[in-house]
N, C-alpha and C positions, 0 to 999 in steps of 0.2 A: 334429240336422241343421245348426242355424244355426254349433256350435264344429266341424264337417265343413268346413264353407263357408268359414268365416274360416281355416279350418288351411289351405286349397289355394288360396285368396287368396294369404295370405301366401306362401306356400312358392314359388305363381308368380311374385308379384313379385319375389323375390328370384332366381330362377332366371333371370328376362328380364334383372335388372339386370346378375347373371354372366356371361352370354351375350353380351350386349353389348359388356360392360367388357374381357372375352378376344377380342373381335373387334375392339376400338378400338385396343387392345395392339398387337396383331397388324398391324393394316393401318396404322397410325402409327411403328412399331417396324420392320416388314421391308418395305416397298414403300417407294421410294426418293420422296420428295417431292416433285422436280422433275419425277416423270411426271405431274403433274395440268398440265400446258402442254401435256402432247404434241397433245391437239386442240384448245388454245385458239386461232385462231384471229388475235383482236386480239392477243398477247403476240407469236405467228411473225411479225409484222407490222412489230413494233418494230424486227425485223434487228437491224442495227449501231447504233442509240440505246441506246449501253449505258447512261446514268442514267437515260433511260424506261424502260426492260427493268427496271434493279435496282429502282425506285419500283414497277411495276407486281410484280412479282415478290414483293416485302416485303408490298405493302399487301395481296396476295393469300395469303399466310400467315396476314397479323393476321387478318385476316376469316376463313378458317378454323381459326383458334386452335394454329396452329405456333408461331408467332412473337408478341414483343411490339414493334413496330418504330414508330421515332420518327425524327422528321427536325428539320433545325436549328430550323426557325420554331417548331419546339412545346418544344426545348430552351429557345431564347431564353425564349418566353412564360411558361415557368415559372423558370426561373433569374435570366433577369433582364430583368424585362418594364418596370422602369423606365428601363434603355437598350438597349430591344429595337430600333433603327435600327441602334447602334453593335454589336450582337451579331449580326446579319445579315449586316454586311461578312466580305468573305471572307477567311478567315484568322485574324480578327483575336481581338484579346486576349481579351476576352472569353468568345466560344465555346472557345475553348485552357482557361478555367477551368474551362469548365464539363462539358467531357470526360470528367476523372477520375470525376467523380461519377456518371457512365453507367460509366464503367469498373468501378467500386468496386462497384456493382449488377448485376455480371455479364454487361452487353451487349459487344455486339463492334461497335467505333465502326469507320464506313467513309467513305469521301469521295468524292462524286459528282465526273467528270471537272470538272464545272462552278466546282467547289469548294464547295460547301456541306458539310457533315456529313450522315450519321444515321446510327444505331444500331439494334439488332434482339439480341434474345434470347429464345433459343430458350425454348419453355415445355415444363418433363418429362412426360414422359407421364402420370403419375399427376394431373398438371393439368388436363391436358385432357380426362382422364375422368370427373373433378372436376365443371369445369367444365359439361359437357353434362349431367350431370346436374341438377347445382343447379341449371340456368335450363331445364332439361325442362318444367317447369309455370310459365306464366309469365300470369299476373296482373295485371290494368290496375289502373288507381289514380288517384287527382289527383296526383300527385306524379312521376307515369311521365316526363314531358317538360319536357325544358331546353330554351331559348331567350333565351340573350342580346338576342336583338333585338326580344325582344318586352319590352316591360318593363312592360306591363299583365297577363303569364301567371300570377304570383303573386295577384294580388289578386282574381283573378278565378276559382285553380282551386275546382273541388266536382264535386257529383251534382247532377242535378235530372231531374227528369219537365216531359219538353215534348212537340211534337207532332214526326212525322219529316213528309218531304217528301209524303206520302199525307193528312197529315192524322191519322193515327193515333200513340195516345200510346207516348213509347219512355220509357228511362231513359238519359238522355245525361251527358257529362262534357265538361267543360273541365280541361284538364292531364293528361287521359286521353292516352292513345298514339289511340283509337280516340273517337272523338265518339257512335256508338250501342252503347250497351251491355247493352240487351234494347231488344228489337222485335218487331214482330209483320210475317207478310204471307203472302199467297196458298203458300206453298212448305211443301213438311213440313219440321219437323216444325211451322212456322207461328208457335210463338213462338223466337226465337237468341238466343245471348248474342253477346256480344264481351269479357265479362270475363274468363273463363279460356279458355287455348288453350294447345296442343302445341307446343313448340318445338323441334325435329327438327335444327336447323341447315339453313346455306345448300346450297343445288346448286350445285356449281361441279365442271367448267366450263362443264356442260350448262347450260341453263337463267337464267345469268347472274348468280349469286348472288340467285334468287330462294328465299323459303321454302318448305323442303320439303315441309310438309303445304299450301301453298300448289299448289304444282305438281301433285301427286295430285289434289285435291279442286275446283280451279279448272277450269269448263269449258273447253273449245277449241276453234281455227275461228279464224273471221272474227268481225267485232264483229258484237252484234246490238243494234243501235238501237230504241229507241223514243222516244215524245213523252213527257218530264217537265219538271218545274219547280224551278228552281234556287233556291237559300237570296236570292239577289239578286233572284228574281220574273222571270227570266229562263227562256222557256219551246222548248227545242229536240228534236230529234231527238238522241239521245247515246245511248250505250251503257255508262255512267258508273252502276257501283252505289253507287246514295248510302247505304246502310247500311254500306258495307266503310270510306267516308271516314274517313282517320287523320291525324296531326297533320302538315302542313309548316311548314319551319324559314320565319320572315318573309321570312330572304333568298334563300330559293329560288320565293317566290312570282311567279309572271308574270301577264302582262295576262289569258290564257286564265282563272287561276283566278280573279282578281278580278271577271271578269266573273259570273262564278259563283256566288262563294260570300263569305259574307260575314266567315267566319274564317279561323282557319289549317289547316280539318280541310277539303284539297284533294288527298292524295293520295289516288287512291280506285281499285279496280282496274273492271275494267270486262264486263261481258255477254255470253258467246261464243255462238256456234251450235251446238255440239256437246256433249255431256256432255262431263262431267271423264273419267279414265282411270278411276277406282274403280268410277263408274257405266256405265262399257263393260265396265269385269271382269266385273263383277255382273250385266250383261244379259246377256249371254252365257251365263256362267257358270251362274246360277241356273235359267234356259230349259232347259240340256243336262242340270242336275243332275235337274228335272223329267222331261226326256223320256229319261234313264237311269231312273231307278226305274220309271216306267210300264212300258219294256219290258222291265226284269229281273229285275224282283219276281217279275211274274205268269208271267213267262218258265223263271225258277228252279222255282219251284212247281211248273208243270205238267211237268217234268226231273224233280220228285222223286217225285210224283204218278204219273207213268208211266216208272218207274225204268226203264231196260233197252227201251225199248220205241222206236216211231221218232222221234218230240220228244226221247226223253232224247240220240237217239243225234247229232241237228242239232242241237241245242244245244252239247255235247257238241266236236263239232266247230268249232261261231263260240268256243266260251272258247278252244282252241285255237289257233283261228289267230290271233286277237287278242293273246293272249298271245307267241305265237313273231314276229309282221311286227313289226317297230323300227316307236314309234310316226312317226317321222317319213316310213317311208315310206308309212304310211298315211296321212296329212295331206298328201304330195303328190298319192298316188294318188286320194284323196279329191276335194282339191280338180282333179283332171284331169275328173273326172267331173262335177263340177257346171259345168265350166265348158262341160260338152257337152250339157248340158241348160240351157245360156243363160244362168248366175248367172255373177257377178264371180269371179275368181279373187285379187284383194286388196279390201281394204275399203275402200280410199279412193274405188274405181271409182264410187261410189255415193254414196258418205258415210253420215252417221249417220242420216240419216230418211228411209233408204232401207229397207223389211225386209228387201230382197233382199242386203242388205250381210252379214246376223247369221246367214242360211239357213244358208252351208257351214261356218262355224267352228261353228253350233251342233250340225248334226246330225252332226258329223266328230266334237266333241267329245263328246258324249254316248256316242255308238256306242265311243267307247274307253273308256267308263266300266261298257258294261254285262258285259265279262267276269269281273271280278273280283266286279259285285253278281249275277250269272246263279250265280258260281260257290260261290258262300257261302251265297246264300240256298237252292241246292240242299242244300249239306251240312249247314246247321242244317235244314230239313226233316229230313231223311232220317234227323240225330241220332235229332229227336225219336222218328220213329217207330217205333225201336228199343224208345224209353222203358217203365219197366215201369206208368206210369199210361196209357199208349195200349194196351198188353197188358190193362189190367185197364177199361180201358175197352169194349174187345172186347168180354172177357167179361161186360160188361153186357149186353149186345144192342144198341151205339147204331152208327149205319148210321156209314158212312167217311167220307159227308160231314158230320157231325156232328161225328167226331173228331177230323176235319181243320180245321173252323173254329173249335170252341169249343176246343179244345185244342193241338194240332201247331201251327195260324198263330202262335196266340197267345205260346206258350214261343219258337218259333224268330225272331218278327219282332224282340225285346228285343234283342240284336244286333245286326241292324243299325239299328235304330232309334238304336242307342249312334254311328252314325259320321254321323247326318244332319247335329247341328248344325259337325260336324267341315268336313263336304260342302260345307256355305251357307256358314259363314263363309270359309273358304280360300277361296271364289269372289273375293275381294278381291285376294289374290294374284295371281290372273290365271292362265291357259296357255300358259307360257312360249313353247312352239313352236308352239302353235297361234296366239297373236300375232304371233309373231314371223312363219312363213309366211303367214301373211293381210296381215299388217302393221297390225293393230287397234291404235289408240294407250291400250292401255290397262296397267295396272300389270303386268304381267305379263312387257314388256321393258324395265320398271324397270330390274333388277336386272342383266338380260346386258350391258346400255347402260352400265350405272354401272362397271360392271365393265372395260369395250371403252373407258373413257372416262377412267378411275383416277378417279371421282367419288368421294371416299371417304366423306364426308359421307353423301352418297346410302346406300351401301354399307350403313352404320352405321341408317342411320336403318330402311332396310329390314329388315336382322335384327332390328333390335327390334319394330318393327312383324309380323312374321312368325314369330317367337319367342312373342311375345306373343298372336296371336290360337291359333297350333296348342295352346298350354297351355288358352288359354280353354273353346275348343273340345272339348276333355277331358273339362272340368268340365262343359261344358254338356251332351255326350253323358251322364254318367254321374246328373246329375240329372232328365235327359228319362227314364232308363232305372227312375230311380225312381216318377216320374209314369204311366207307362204299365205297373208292376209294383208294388204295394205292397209286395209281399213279401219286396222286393229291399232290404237295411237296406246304406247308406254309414259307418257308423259302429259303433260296438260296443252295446250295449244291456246294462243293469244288469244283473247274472250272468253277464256272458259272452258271451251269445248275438248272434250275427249276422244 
């Protein structure tokens, strides 16, 4: 079992890696670059400042990893930072020297109307595929964070165990990117790290180059305040998660953070009202996936149960029409209906701790789940009780309802038993249009958004995340299938046998 497991391990991850690396190809390679502005907002802004437009433009490349682009003050700094005044002036000798050597490295030197320089070159695809991967898994450390301005950082970085803002003991860092780096608190799963995490890349131009598993997994809303106590002894209402505090550069410090805190770990995000999107998919989701099997299991069953008869023939009927009505115009028609027995026809109407918000996407969504499990669970019954051990069962003397439970349920539920963890996990994903018509802010209009938006980052990040769980989900089904059937072998056994 355990060389099954590691064989479909591997095989996925290399399959998710594939997947990905053809979808980065792809959308870096034939989607024109300059459409990631189409809805930026601040860039249309620029108009006619054509050396803001080129600055924002370039530095919006670098940061999602098109481009390598440099401007004169960081040529000076590095070529000739002992008369970096006289290599600033425009024109002058100097930066004319130090040209070629960007030339000679492949960039394409350009000149701001203003007269200053910089440079920009393109990075090949195969870099950047590179690149996303190698920093995929990314690791805190004392060594994570430069800062020239602090010139106490060196001597000061490590690990130690101290107390967080609670009073409870964590595992914290100096020179870490992240200041708590195991903790404890009231939330499952109750102990976090902060030393390893996901790096997805930025959202742009959604979301403002913030990080992408940031944006999924962060609540939403309004700020949600409460009364805490600050590293300075300073005690307010804030909405300020002191576990997320990561490292700020000394010159970006302001009065706000000094009031606060007594290092440089002041960036810190902060407390929303609302679940994150993952945990809207998943309520949703998981609700509907319940109230599907309840009605379709036992639904199937008694269709197989009373083949030909008046249930087989109404049943029969809803896989039917479920089947042939386009799901969307059931999800309007749906939601017309709820909103005539007084529920919200969008989810915002209410917000999120509202139940009345999750009633019509839950019971819309479920009800389109249960023709296809009505319709399965009918034909594996009906397999079985062809079978020639339900034949020789008969001819034992054991009553139908005996057949039926200790045998027929049994053989026919392994099947679908095989698509539940497939069922729960996908609930992350989200439903597309059932989000989308309700307008539930959850992952589910990731992807049509990323897409409406040329997000590419986004794009990328979600096939793999998506890629990834439907393989998992596989594996998971076929070792549930082994748990609830011993009989059932994943693997070969010595002689042959399966």
């Amino acid at each position: 079992m355990k060389r099954y497991i590691w064989g479909r391990v591997i095989r996925a991850i290399l399959s998710v890696f594939i997947v990905t690396a053809v979808a980065m190809i792809m959308i870096y390679t034939l989607i024109p670059r300059e459409l990631i502005f189409k809805t930026d907002a601040t860039y249309q802004k620029l108009g006619g400042k054509e050396d803001d437009r080129n600055r924002y433009k370039y530095n919006a490349y670098e940061k999602l990893g098109y481009v390598d682009f440099i401007e004169q003050t960081d040529m000076c700094g590095a070529y000739a930072s002992d008369n970096y005044d006289a290599c600033m002036v425009e024109n002058s000798s100097e930066i004319k020297s130090i040209l070629p050597e960007y030339e000679a490295k492949g960039y394409t030197v350009q000149q701001y109307k203003a007269g200053l320089y910089y440079a920009y070159k393109d990075n090949p695809i195969l870099s950047i595929v590179g690149n996303f991967f190698s920093n995929l898994i990314d690791i805190d450390h004392p060594w994570r964070v430069t800062d020239d301005s602090n010139p106490e950082l060196n001597s000061t970085r490590g690990i130690y165990w101290g107390l967080d803002y609670n009073g409870l003991p964590a595992l914290m860092g100096n020179g870490t990117e992240h200041q708590y780096l195991i903790y404890v608190d009231g939330n499952f799963p109750f102990i976090h790290q902060n030393i390893i995490s996901i790096n997805l890349g930025l959202s742009y131009p959604a979301y403002s180059y913030t990080p992408i598993t940031q944006v999924i997994s962060s609540s939403q809303g309004s700020e949600d305040t409460f009364e805490q106590t600050f590293p300075t002894g300073e005690t307010i209402e804030s909405a300020v998660i002191q576990h997320s505090c990561q490292y700020k550069a000394t010159e970006n410090l302001d009065r706000l953070d000094t009031n606060k805190y007594t290092d440089n770990y002041a960036e810190c995000l902060t407390q929303k009202t609302d679940p994150s999107m993952i945990q809207d998919s998943m309520t949703i989701g998981i609700i509907a996936l319940i109230l599907a099997y309840l009605i379709s299991i036992p639904a199937g069953m008694g269709m197989a149960r009373h083949k030909g008869k008046m249930g087989d023939h109404i049943g029969t009927i809803w896989i039917n029409f479920m089947i042939a009505v386009p799901s969307l115009a059931f999800i309007f028609f749906g939601r017309q209906i709820f909103y005539l027995l007084g529920l919200p026809q969008s989810f915002p109407t209410f917000g999120a701790h509202d139940i009345r918000s999750y009633i019509p996407a839950v019971v819309i969504l479920a009800l389109m789940n249960t023709a296809s499990l009505m319709l399965w669970t009918r034909r594996y019954m009906i397999d079985q009780e062809n079978a020639d051990y339900v034949k020789f069962a008969r001819a034992k003397g054991l009553t139908e309802k005996e057949i039926f439970r200790r045998h027929i349920l049994r053989n026919a539920i392994i099947p679908i038993v095989h698509d539940i963890p497939a069922n729960v996990i996908l609930t992350i994903t989200g439903a597309v249009l059932t989000e989308t018509v309700f307008a539930i802010p959850g992952t589910g209009k990731l992807l049509p958004d990323a897409i409406n938006d040329h997000n590419n980052s986004m794009i990328v990040a979600l096939t793999m995340i998506f890629t990834a769980l439907s393989i998992m989900s596989v594996l998971l089904g076929d070792l549930l299938m082994t748990a609830i059937d011993p009989r059932i072998q994943l693997e070969e056994k010595e002689g042959g046998a399966h």
